[in-house]
C-alpha positions, 0 to 999 in steps of 0.5 A, a space after each residue: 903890778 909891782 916888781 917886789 914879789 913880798 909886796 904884791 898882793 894875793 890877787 896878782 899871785 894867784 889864779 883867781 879863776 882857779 876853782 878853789 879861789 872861785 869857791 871861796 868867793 862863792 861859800 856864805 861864809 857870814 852864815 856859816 860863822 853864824 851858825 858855828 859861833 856859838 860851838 867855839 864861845 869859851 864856856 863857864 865850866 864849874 869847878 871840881 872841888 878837892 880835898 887836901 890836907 897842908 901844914 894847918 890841917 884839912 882844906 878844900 880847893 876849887 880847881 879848873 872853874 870858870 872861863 879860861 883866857 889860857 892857851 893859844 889864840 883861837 883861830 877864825 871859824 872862816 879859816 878852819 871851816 876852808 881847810 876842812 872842806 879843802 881836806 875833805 874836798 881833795 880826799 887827802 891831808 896837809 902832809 899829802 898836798 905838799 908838791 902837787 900843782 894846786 896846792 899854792 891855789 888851795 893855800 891862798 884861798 884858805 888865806 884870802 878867806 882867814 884875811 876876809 874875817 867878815 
């Protein structure tokens, strides 16, 4: 263990008996990612095409089609499906686990499950 408490490692942080960090270790998480996969895959949307007019005259233009590369990166399907469980699990929000005991616990087995990406 070292003294520097930014460089030890999750494991020597937590409780790794304490029943969220046991239930990660335990949840199929490759079968899940397996089965959600193909839900989240960017899809080729088909454009819709627009009537307009300009300087030249009347012109079509084909808006929103294809895959889009735009916004945030997406998040691992590992990383939502462990906060949804724990939401669902304890019954309450992010905005309510804020200053209750376990919720280091429940924070670092969503984090020791984002790390592990499989």
């Amino acid at each position: 263990m070292t003294d520097d408490f930014f460089r030890a490692r999750l494991e020597q942080m937590i409780d790794l008996k304490h029943p969220p960090a046991v239930l990660a270790s335990r949840i199929p998480w490759r079968q899940i990612e397996t089965v959600l996969a193909p839900s989240f895959v960017r899809k080729d949307r088909e454009g819709k095409v627009i009537a307009d007019s300009d300087l030249f005259g009347a012109t079509l233009a084909i808006a929103g089609g294809g895959i889009s590369a735009a916004g945030r990166p997406r998040l691992s399907i590992r990383l939502m499906a462990a906060l949804l469980y724990l939401k669902h699990a304890f019954n309450n929000s992010g905005r309510s686990r804020r200053g209750t005991g376990t919720a280091p616990a429940r924070r670092a087995t969503a984090r020791r499950t984002h790390r592990h990406r499989g």
